[in-house]
C-alpha positions as CSV (number, residue, x, y, z in Angstrom):
1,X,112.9,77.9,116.8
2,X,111.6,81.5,116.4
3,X,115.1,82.0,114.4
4,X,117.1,79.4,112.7
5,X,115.0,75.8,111.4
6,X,115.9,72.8,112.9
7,X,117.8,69.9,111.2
8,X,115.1,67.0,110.7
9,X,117.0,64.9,112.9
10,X,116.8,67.4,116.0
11,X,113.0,67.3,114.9
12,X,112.9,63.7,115.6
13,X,115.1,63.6,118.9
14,X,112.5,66.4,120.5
15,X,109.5,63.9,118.6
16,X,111.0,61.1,120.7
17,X,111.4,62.3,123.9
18,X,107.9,63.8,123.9
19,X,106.8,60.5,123.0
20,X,108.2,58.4,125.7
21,X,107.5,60.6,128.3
22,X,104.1,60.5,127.0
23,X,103.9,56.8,127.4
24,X,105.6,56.6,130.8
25,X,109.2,55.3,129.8
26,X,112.1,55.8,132.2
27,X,115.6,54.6,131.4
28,X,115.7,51.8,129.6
29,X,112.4,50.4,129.9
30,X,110.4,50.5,127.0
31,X,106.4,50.8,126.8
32,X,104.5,50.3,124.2
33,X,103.3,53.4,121.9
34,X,99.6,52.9,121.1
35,X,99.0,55.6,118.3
36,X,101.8,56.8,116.1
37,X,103.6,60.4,116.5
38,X,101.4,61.8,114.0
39,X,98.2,61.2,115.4
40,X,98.9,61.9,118.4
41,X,99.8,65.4,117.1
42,X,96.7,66.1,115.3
43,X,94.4,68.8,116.5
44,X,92.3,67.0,120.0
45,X,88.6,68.3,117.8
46,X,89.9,66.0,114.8
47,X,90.8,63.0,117.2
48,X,94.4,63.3,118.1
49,X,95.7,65.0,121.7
50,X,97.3,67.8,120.3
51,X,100.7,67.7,120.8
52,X,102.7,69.8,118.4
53,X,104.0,68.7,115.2
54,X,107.6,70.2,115.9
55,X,108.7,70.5,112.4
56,X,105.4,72.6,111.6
57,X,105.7,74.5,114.9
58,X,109.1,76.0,114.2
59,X,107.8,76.4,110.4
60,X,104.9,79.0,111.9
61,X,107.3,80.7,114.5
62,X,109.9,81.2,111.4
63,X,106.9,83.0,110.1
64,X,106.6,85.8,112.4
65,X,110.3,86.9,111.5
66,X,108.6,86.4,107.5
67,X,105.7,88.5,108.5
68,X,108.1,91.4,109.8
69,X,109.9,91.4,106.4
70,X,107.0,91.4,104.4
71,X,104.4,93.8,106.8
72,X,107.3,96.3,108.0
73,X,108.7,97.9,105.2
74,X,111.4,100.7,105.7
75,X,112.3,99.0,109.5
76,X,116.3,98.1,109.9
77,X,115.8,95.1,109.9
78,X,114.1,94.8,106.9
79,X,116.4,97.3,104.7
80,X,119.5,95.3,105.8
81,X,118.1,92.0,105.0
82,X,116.8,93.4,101.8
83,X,120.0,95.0,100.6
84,X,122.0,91.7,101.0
85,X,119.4,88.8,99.2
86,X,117.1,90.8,97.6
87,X,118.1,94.1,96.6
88,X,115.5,94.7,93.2
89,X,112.4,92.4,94.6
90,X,110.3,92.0,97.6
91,X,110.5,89.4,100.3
92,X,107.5,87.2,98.6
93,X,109.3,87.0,95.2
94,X,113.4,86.3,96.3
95,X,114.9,83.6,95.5
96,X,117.1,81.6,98.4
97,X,120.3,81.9,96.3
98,X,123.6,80.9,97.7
99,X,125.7,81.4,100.1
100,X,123.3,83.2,102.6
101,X,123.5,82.7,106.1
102,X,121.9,80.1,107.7
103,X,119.0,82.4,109.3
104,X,118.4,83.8,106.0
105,X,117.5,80.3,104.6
106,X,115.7,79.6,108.0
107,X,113.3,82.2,107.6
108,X,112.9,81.9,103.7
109,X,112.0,78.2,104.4
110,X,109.1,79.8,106.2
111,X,107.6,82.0,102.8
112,X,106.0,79.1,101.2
113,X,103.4,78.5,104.3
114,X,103.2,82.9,104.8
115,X,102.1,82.6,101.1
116,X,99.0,80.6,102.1
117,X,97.5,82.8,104.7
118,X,98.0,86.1,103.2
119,X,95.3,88.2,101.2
120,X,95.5,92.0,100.3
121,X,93.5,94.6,102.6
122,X,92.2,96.9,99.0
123,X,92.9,100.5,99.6
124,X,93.5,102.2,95.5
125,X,93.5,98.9,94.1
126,X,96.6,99.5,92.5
127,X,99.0,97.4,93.3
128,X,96.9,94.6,93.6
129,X,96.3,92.1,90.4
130,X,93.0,90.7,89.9
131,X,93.4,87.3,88.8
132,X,96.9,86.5,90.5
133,X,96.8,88.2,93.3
134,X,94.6,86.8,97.1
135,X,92.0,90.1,97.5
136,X,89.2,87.7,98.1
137,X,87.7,85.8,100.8
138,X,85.1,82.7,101.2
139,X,85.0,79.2,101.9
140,X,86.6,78.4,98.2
141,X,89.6,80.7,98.7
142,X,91.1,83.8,98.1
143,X,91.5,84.0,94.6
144,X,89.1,85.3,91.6
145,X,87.5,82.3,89.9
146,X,86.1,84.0,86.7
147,X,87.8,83.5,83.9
148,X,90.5,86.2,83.2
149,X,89.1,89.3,81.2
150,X,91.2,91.1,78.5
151,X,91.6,95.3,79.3
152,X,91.0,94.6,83.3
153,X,94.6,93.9,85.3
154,X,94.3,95.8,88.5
155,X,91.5,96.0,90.9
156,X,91.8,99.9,90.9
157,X,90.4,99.4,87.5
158,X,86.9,97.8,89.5
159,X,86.3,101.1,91.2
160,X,84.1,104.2,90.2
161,X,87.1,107.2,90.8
162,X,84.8,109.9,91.5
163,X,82.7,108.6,94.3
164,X,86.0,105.7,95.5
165,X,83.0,102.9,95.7
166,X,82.9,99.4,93.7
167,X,81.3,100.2,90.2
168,X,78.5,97.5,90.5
169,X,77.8,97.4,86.9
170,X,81.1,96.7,85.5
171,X,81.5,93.7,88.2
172,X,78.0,92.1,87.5
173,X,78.9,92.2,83.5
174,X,82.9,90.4,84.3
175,X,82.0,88.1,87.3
176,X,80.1,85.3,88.3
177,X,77.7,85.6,91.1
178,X,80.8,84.1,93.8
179,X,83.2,86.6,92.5
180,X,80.4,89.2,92.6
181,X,79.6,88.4,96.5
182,X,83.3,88.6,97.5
183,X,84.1,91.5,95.8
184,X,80.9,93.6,97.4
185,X,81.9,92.5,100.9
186,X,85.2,94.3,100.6
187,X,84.5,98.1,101.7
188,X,86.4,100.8,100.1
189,X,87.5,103.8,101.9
190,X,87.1,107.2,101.1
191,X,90.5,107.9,102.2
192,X,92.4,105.5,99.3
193,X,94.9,104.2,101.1
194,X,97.5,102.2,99.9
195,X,97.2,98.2,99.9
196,X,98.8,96.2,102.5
197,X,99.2,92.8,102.8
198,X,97.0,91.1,106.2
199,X,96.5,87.8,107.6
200,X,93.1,86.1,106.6
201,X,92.7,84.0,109.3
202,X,92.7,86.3,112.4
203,X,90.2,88.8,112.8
204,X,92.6,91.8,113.2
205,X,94.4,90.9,110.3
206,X,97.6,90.0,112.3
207,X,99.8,87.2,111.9
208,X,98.8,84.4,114.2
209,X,101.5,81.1,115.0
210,X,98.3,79.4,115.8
211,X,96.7,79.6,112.8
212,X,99.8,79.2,110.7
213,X,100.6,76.0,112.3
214,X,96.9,74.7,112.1
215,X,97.4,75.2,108.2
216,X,100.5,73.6,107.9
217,X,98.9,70.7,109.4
218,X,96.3,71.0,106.3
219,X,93.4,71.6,108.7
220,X,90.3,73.1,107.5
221,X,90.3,76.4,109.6
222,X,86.8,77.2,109.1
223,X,85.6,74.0,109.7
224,X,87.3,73.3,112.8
225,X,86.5,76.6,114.2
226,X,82.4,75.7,113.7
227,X,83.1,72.0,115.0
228,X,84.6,73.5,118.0
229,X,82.5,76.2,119.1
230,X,79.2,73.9,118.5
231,X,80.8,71.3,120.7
232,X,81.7,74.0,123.7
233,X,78.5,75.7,123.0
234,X,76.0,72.3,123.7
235,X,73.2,72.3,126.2
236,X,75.3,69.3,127.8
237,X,78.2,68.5,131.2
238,X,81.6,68.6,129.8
239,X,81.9,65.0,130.2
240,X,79.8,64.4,127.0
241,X,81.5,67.1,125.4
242,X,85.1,65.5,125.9
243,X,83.7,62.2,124.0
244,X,82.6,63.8,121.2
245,X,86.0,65.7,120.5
246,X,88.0,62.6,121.2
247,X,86.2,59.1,121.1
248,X,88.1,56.1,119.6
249,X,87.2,53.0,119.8
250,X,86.1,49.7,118.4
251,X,82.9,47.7,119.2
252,X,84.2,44.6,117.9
253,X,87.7,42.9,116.7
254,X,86.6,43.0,113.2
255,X,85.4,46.8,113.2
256,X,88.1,49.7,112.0
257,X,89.0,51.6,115.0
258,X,87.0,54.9,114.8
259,X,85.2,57.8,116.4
260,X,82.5,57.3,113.8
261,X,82.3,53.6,113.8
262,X,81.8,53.1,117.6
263,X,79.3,56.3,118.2
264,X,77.0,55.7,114.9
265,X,77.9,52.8,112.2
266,X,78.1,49.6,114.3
267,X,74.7,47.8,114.2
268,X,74.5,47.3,118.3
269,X,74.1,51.1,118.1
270,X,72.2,52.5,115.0
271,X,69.0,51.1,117.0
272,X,69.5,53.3,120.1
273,X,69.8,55.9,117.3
274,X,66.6,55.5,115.8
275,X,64.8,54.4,118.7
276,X,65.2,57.9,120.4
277,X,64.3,59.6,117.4
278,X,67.9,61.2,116.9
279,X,68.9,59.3,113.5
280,X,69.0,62.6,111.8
281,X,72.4,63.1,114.1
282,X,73.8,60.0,112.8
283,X,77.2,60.2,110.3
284,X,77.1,59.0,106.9
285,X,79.8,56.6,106.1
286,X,83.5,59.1,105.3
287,X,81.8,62.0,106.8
288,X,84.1,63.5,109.6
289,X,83.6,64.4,112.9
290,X,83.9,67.8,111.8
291,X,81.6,67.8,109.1
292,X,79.6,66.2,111.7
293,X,79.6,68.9,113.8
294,X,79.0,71.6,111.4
295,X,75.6,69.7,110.2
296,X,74.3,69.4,113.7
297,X,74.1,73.0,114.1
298,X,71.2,73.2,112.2
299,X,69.4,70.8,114.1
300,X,67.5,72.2,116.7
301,X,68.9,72.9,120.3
302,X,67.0,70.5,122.3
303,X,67.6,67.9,119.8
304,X,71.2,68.5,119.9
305,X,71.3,68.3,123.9
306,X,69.5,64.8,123.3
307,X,71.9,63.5,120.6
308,X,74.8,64.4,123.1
309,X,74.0,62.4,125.5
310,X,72.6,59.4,123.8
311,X,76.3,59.4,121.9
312,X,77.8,59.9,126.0
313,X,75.6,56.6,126.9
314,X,76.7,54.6,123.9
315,X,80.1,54.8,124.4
316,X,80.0,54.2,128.5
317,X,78.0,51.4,127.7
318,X,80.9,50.7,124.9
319,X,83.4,50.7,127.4
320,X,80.9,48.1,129.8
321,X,81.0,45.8,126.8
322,X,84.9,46.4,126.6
323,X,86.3,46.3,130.1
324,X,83.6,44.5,131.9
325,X,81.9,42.5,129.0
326,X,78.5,43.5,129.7
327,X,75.5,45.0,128.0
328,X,72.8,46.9,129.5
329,X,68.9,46.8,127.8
330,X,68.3,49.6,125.2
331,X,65.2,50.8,127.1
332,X,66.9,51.0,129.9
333,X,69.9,53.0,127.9
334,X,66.9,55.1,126.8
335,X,65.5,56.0,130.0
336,X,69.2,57.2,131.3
337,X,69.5,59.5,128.4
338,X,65.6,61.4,129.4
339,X,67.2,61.0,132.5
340,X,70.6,63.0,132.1
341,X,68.6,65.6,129.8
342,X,66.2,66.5,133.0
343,X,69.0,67.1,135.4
344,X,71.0,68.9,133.3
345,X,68.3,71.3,132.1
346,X,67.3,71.2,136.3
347,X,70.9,71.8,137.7
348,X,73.3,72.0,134.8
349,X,72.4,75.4,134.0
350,X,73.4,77.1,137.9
351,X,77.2,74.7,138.1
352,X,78.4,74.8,134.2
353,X,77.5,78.0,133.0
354,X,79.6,81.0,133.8
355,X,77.8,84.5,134.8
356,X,78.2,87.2,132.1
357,X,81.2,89.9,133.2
358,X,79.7,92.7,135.1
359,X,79.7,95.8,132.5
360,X,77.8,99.3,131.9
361,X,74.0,99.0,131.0
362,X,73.2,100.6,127.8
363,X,69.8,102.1,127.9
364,X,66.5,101.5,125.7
365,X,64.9,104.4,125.1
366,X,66.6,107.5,123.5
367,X,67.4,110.4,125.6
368,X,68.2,113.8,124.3
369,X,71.9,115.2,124.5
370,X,72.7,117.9,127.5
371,X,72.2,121.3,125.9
372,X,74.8,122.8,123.2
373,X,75.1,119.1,121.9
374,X,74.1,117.5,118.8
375,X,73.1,113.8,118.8
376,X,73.2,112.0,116.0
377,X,71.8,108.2,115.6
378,X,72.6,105.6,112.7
379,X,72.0,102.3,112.1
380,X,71.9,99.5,109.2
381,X,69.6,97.6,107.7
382,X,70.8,94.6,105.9
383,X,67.7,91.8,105.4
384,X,67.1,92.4,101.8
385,X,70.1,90.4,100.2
386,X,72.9,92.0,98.1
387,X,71.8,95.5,99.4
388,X,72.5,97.4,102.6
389,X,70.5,100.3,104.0
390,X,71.5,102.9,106.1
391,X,70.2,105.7,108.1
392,X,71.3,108.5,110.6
393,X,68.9,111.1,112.1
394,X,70.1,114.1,114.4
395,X,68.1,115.6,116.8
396,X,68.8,118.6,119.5
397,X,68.2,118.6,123.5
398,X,64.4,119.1,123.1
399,X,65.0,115.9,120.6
400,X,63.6,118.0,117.0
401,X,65.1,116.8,113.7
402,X,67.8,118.8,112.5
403,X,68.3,116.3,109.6
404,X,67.7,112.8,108.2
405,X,69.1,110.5,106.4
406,X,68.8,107.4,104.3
407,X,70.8,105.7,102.0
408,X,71.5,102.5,100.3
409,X,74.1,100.6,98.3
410,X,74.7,97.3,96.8
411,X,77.0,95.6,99.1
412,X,77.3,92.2,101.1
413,X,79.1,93.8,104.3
414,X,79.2,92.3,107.4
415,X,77.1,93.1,110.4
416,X,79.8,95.4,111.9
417,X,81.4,97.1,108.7
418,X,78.0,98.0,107.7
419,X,76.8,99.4,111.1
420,X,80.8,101.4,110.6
421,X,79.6,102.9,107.2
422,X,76.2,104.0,108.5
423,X,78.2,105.9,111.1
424,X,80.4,107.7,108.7
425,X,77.4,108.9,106.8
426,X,75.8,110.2,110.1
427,X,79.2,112.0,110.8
428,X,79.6,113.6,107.2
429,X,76.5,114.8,106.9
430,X,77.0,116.2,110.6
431,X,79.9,118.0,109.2
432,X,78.1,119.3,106.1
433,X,75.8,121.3,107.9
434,X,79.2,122.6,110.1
435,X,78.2,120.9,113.7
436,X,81.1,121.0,116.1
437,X,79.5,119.5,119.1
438,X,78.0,116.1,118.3
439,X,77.2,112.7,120.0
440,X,77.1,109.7,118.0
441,X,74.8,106.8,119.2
442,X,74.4,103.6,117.3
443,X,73.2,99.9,118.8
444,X,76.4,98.0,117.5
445,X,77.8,97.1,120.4
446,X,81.0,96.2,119.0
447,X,81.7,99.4,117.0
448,X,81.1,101.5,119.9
449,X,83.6,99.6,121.9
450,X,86.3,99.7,119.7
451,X,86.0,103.4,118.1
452,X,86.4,104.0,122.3
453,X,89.6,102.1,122.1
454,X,90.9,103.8,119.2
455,X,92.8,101.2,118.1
456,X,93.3,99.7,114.8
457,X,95.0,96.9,113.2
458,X,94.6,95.4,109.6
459,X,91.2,94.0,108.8
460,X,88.5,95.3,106.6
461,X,86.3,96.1,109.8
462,X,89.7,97.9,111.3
463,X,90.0,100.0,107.7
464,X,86.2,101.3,108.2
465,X,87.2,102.7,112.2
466,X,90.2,104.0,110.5
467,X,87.4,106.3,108.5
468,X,85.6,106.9,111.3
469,X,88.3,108.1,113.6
470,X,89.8,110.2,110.9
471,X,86.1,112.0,110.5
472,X,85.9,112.3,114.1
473,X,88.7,114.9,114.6
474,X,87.2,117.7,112.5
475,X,84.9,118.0,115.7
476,X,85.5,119.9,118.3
477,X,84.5,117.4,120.7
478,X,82.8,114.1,120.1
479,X,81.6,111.4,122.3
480,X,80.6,107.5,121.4
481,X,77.5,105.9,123.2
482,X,75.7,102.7,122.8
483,X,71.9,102.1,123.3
484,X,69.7,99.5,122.6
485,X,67.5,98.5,119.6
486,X,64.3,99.9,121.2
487,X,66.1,103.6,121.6
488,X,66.9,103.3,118.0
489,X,64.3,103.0,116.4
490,X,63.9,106.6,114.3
491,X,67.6,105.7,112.8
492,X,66.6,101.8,112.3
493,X,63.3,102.6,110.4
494,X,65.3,105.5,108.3
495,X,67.7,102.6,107.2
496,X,64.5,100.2,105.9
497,X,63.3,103.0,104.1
498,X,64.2,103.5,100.1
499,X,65.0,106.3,98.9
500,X,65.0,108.2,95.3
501,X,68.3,107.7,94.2
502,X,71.3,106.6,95.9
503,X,70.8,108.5,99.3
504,X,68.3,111.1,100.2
505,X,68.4,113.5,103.0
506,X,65.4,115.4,105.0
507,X,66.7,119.4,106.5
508,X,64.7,120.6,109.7
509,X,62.3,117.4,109.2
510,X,62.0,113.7,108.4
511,X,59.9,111.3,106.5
512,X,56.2,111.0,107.5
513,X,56.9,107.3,107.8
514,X,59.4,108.0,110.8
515,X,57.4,110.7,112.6
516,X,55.4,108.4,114.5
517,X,59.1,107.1,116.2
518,X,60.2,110.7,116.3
519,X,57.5,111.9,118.2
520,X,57.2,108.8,120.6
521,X,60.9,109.9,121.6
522,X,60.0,113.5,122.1
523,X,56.8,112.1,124.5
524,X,59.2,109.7,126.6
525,X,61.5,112.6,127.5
526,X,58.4,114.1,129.5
């Protein structure tokens, strides 16, 4: 399937059989198929069991072999395929043509679903279109939404050349504020490298099957991704989780069979609702369960635990009614729910939740490097909206400034990429003043771990550790170490504070607002 595409009618044999030994049929008896082929192959958090849609499955494997044409250029594979169908074009623009082998049209059957997950990493800009080409990311797509704009074509053409940043001014007087958001969470590297194409819904950039078959389903990535982590992340057994990612049922003959209809909209329940003071939680009529979802995570925590097991009570008191034809009191329904919440916050806690993996403490109060080292601290500061501050600070093994730093840009950068560029300040301006020994300490976990890795792959957050890496071997040595907010402090307070200009740096001494931190560090080493 990873090859050729399957004739529809192969499609529907492999269907079939899934299907009746699904439903328990042997031989020629036949059993009865409750829910249709496609709903049982939905995704399990948007009601169906999650069987997979075989003509969409062997779609996204088809689009791995895609991937390799489009993402390695120059490999043999790619220079053959490309000399034979598409000799004066790239992969994403050939046509199918005739008379090309059958895995040819396999995989080019693939290009229209590839199409829909790819967006452009921007290194120059310049061979990336602004208004035709994906560059941008949010929850209404990847394309530029302001209206096109005569004398701009390519996004190199967004960028000041001198300093290889966004220029701020020309994008707040061409875009609307969206535009403007998307575009400032993109960094730019001071390397320019050349644009490549990456796939948006994975967080290295890589192509994922997974998430190319969940969009040929037509699911809402994003979405299902909140539903489902909000479900797995409740205060609650996994009993009442379960119902909630597939509950089905009707409540009476008359009703529409659905999750919605037997958990909030029938009349028998809507009291138990508002008689525990959970209606908030309730679904509006054509709301999903995963818009559901999504809204109860800003509900508060204990509410939500509550909510989960009143909807775990209604439907074992559904299936009572169904299989039994009984019906239990509402107070008494009421009193089970307090019930389950008090054991579960009394022994739920010790059997369901899993102990965190055994790793190296990172301490919380700075220590100064071993003699003949520098140490250098950074961090980022990122409350006030549309701006991002950073600061870095070095100090010596009796812990006395040799510099610091702030500086701050106009930028909506994630927690990570931000905490990345604070870093490759605090490494230039080490090399500026021509230190060879250096220590670099930040309280971003996940930087520190993957600049230790030294790996890299395709997203914006993997383009910022390409920086940092590259930096990092002008040193004759240099070493990565994590610590704590409350050993951070000096380079946290540096990165709230404004400076005159862009960026502003302190020789031999720092700010007198800082020196209080500074000195507290120098006390704690005695």
């Amino acid at each position: 399937m990873g090859v050729y595409k399957f004739p529809s009618s192969v499609i529907h044999d492999i269907g079939s059989a899934m299907a009746r030994f699904f439903w328990g049929q042997t031989g020629s008896q036949r059993k009865v198929h409750w829910r249709s082929w496609d709903a049982m192959c939905s995704p399990k958090c948007v009601g169906g069991m999650g069987f997979k849609d075989m003509a969409v499955f062997n779609d996204a494997l088809l689009g791995r072999q895609a991937w390799r044409l489009v993402h390695k250029e120059g490999s043999l594979l790619e220079r053959v395929v490309k000399a034979k169908y598409y000799p004066n074009t790239t992969f994403l623009d050939a046509y199918l043509g005739y008379g090309g082998s059958y895995s040819w049209r396999s995989v080019w059957s693939s290009k229209a679903l590839l199409k829909e997950g790819l967006i452009w990493r921007i290194g120059k800009g310049s061979r990336v279109n602004v208004w035709t080409d994906p560059w941008v990311a949010d929850g209404e797509g990847s394309m530029i939404t302001t209206s096109e704009v005569e004398g701009i074509t390519n996004v190199c053409e967004l960028m000041d050349t001198t300093t290889l940043e966004w220029d701020t001014d020309l994008i707040s007087s061409i875009f609307n504020e969206r535009d403007q958001k998307c575009i400032l969470t993109i960094p730019l590297s001071w390397r320019a490298p050349s644009d490549i194409l990456t796939w948006a819904y994975s967080n290295n950039g890589l192509y994922s099957t997974k998430t190319a078959y969940m969009i040929g389903k037509g699911c809402n990535l994003d979405a299902i991704h909140t539903a489902w982590a909000e479900i797995w992340g409740m205060e609650a057994s996994p009993k009442s989780r379960h119902m909630l990612e597939a509950a089905d049922c009707p409540w009476y003959g008359n009703a529409d069979e659905s999750s919605t209809h037997a958990l909030f909209h029938c009349i028998r329940v809507q009291e138990l609702w508002e008689d525990s003071g959970c209606a908030e939680f309730m679904s509006s009529h054509g709301e999903e369960m995963i818009e559901l979802m999504v809204r109860w995570k800003a509900i508060e925590a204990k509410k939500r635990q509550k909510a989960v097991y009143l909807a775990w009570v209604i439907w074992t008191e559904r299936n009572l009614k169904v299989f039994e034809n009984k019906s239990t009191p509402n107070n008494v329904l009421l009193a089970r729910v307090d019930r389950l919440v008090e054991e579960f916050g009394r022994y739920g806690k010790s059997i369901y939740r899993r102990s965190p993996a055994a790793h190296r403490r990172s301490g919380s109060v700075w220590t100064a490097p071993p003699r003949g080292l520098i140490k250098v601290n950074v961090d980022a500061y990122l409350t006030t909206e549309g701006w991002v501050g950073m600061g870095a600070v070095a100090r010596d093994n009796e812990g006395k400034v040799l510099f610091a730093a702030t500086r701050r840009v106009r930028a909506w950068w994630p927690v990570e990429v931000a905490e990345g560029k604070a870093l490759i300040m605090g490494i230039k301006l080490a090399k500026r003043f021509g230190y060879g020994e250096v220590m670099i300490e930040a309280d971003c976990e996940v930087l520190i771990n993957r600049i230790s890795q030294a790996v890299v792959f395709y997203s914006d957050f993997d383009s910022v550790l390409e920086d940092i890496l590259s930096l990092s071997c002008s040193f004759n040595s240099c070493f990565w170490s994590h610590i704590k907010r409350g050993g951070n402090v000096v380079a946290h307070h540096l990165a709230k504070l404004m400076p005159f200009g862009v960026e502003q740096v302190w020789v031999n001494h720092c700010p007198t607002e800082v020196a209080p931190y500074v000195l507290s560090d120098i006390l704690s080493l005695n």
